[in-house]
N, C-alpha and C positions, 0 to 999 in steps of 0.2 A: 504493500500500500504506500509506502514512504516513497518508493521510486515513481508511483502514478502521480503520485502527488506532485513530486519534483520535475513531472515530463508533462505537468499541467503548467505550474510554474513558469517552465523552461521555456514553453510554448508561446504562452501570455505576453511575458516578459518580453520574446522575442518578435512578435507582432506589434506589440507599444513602440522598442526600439525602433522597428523596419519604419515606422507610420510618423515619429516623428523627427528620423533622420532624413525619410524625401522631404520635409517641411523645410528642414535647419539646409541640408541639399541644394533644395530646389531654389528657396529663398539668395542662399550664397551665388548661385550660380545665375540669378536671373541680375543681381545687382550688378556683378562684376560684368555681364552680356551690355548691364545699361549705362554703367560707369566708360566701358569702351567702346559706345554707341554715339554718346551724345554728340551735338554740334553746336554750334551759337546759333544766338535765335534768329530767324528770318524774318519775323514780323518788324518792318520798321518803328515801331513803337518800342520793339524790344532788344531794340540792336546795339544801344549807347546809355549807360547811367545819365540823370540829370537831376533837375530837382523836380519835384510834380508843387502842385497848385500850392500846398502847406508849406512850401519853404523846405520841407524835407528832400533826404536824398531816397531817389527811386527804387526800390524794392525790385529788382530785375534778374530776373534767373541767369548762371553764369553755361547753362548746358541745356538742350533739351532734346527730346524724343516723342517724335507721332509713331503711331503704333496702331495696329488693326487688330481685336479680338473677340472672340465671345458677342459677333455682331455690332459692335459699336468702334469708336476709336477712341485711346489714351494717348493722355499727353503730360507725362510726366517731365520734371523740370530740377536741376538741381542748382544750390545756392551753395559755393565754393566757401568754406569756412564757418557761413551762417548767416541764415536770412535776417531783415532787420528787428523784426519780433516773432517771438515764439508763438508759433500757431496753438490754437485751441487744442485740436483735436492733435494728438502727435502719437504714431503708430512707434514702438520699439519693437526691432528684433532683437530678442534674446533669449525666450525662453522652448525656441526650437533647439536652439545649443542645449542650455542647460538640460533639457527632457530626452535629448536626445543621451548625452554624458551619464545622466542621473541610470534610464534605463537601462542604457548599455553594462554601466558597472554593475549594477544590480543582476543582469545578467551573468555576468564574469565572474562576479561574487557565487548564483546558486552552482552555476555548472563546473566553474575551474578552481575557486578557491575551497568552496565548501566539500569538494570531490577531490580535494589534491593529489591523494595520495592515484586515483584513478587517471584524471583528466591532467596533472599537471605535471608528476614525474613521469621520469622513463627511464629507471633504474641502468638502463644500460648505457644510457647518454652520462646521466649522474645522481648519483645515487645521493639524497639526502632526505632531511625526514619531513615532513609536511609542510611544520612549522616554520623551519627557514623559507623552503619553496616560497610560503606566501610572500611571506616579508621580500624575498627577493623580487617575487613579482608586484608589490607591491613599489617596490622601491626604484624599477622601473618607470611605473611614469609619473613619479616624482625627480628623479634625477635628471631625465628627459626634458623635460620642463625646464628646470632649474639652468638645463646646460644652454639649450636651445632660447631660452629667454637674456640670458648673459649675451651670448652670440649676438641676439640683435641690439639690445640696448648698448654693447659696448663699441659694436663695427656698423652698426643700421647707417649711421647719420654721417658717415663718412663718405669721400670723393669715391664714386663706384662700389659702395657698400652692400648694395645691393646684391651683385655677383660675388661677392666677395660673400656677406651669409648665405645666398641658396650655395654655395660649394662647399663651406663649413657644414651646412645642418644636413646635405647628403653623404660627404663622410660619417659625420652624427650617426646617419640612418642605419647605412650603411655598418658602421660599429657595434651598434643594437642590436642590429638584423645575426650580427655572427656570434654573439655573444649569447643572444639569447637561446640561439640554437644549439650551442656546445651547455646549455644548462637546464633547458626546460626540453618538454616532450615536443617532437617537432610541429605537430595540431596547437599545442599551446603557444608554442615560439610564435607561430604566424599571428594565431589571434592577438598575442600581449605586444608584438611590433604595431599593429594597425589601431589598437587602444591606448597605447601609449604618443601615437602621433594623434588621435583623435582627441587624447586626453589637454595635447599641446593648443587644440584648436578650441578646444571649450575653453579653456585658460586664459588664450588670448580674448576673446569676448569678455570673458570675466574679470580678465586685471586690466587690462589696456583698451580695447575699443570701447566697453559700456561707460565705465570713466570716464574717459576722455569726453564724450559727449556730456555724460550729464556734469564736468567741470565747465564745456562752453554754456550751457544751460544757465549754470550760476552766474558765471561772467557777464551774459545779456543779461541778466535780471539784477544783476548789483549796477549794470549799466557802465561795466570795464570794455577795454577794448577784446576781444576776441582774438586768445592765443591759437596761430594758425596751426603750433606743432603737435595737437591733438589729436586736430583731422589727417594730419599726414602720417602721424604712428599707429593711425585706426587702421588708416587706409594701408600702410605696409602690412599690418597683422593680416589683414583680410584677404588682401593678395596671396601670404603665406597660404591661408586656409585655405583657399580654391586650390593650389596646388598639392596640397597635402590630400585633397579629394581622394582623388581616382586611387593613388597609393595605398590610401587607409582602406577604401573598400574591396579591393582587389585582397589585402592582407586578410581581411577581413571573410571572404568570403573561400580565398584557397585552402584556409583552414579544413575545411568538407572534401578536399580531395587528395588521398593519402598520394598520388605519382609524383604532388609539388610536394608538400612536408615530408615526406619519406625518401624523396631523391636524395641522392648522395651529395655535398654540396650545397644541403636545402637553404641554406644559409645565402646563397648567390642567387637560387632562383629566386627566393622571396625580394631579395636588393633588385635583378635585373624585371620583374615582375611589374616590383613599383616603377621601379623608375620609364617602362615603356606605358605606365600609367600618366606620370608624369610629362612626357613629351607631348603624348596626343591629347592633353590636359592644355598642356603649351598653345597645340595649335587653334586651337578652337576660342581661346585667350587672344592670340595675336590675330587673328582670322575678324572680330571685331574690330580692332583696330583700324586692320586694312582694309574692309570697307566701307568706313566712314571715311579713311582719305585715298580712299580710290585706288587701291594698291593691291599685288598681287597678294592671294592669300599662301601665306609660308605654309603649305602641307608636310612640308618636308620631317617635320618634328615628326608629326602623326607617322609618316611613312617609316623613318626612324623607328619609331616605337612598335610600330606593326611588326617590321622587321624582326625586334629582339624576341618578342611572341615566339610568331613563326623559327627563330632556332631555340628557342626552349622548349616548342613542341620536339622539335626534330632532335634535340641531347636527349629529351627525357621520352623519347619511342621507347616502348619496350623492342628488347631483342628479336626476331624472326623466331620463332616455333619450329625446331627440325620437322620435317615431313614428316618423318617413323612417331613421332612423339603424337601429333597433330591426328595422324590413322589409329592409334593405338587405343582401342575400346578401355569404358572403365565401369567398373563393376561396380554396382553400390556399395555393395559392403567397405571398397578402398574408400568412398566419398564416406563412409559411417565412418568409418576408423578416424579422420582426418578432422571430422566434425567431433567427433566426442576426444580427440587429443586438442585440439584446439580453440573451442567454440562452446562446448558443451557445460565449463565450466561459469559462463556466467551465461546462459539460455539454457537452466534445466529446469524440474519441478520448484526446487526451492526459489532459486534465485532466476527469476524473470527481467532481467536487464531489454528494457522498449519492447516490453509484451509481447517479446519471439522466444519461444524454446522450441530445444532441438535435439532433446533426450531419447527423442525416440525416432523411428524410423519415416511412421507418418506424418513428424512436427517437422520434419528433414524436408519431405514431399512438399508438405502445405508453404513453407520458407522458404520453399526454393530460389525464388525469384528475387528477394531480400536478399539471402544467404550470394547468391550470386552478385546481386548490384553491388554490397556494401563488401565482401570478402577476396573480390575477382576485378570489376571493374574500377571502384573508387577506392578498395583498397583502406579502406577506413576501418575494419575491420580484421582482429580483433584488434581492439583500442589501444593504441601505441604497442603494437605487435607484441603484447604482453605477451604470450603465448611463442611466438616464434614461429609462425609458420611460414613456411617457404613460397616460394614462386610457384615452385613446382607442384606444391601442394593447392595453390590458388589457382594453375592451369589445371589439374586434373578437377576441381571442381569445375571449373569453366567447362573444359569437354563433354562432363556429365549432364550440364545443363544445356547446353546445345546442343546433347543429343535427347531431350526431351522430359533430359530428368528420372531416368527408371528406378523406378525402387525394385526391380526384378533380376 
């Protein structure tokens, strides 16, 4: 009952997360589409500051954007530093970050901390006892943080600082990505690499863009001048975080497929993964750009990054199948043996580990097609190869199931 409970949890959890990471997502990603959109305004009324009737100075947007959607048209507009008063109604994004962070960990927390000793060692990678495990994954992305927030406040503001931190914070990754893999389970490595940069992204919302904003807040309403370097270290944060996207969700998502975390090197796939995340991240960044000034769009990143794909498929191909192997009939009873030395220990009467057992000959029958996806194809199976079983053992299942599965 404890484990239903915990694969309602999991479940739950894991839906809240999906539903308001597209929010936190979709929201970052339509900003930064409209921040690299904009043009000055065309309406001559709105082309040049002045004074209007009161003697004041003109309230005039420094960027704007027409748009078609949902049958109507928008016309969003933006005010560089800060309009001259603070609107009524004023929309904050933040708490798509925060809900997105909040459920994610909460997540982290039932399935890989509260299940350590299951989900987050892998005695053969390194053997230690629960309690550190956590704290070390714990200490992850806190130290991440710490390193990666130094990085910009010390080098941001400098002549080209900019290339100067994205090449620090991908060594950063880069360092994570290998370390975490010579200490956690490879499934766990991916996931704590993609939470510990997502961890980086909530952060940034939380210490430096939310602030920032509601210090110019104070500033217009104490009636000071408006410090510009607010909006400019919002607006670096936020930059980071679009790029950190695709990386975190790919880390995030390869976790489910043991050919990445279990490759040899897993440590390089998960680095070169991201980063052809990050390329074609790039291009669809600079692709706005260019046409608003009418310039070619640089595909080339994206094609870059496809490229690294396509050879990480082709390194991590399994080997060709000799012919004689591939003819060779396989008897149930070999597929029983192989299931109850490897499988049977946590899918039997007692222990129901995701409501499959496979103690018997007809739970074998009914599972087959599980027993195949999760053991053969994805390889997830059994969880961090406690067990040990082999290739060969995972091919002679495969056989048995594309020939139909005989229990005879």
């Amino acid at each position: 009952m404890d484990a239903y409970v915990l694969d309602w949890v999991n479940l739950l959890l894991r839906w809240a997360h999906v539903i308001v990471a597209i929010a936190w997502i979709g929201s970052s990603f339509y900003f930064v589409f409209l921040d690299n959109s904009l043009t000055k305004p065309e309406a001559p009324d709105r082309k040049s500051k002045g004074k209007d009737v009161g003697g004041q100075a003109e309230d005039l947007p420094d960027g704007e954007l027409w748009a078609v959607h949902g049958g109507g048209f928008y016309h969003p507009t933006k005010y560089m530093v800060a309009p001259k008063q603070i609107p009524a109604n004023l929309h904050w994004f933040y708490w798509e970050s925060y809900s997105t962070w909040l459920t994610g960990f909460a997540l982290f927390t039932v399935l890989y901390l509260y299940q350590a000793s299951t989900f987050l060692i892998d005695k053969s990678v390194y053997a230690w006892t629960p309690g550190a495990a956590i704290a070390a994954a714990l200490g992850f992305l806190v130290v991440f943080w710490i390193a990666y927030d130094l990085i910009c406040r010390t080098l941001g503001q400098r002549e080209g600082g900019d290339r100067l931190v994205g090449a620090l914070v991908a060594v950063l990754v880069v360092f994570a990505s290998w370390l975490a893999c010579q200490l956690f389970a490879g499934r766990a490595a991916f996931l704590l690499v993609g939470a510990m940069m997502a961890t980086a992204m909530s952060a940034n919302v939380f210490f430096w863009i939310i602030p920032g904003q509601r210090t110019v807040m104070a500033q217009m309403k104490a009636g000071q001048p408006v410090d510009p370097v607010h909006g400019q270290r919002a607006k670096q944060r936020s930059v980071h975080n679009t790029y950190f996207t695709l990386p975190v969700l790919i880390a995030m998502l390869s976790n489910h497929y043991g050919f990445l975390y279990g490759a040899p090197h897993n440590w390089l796939v998960l680095a070169l993964i991201m980063l052809a995340g990050a390329l074609i991240r790039h291009s669809f960044v600079a692709r706005h750009k260019a046409l608003v000034a009418g310039k070619r769009v640089p595909w080339e990143h994206a094609i870059v990054g496809t490229i690294v794909i396509v050879g990480l498929a082709a390194w991590l191909a399994p080997a060709p199948q000799p012919a004689q192997a591939r003819a060779e009939p396989v008897s149930f009873a070999q597929v029983q043996q192989v299931v109850a030395e490897r499988c049977a220990m946590c899918h039997n009467e007692q222990v129901v580990s995701k409501n499959v057992q496979l103690h018997t000959p007809e739970l074998i029958a009914k599972n087959a097609q599980s027993l195949y996806q999760q053991a053969v194809v994805l390889k997830t199976m059994p969880m961090n190869n406690a067990t040990q079983i082999t290739d060969a053992e995972r091919a002679l299942i495969g056989r048995w199931f594309e020939a139909g599965a005989p229990t005879n």
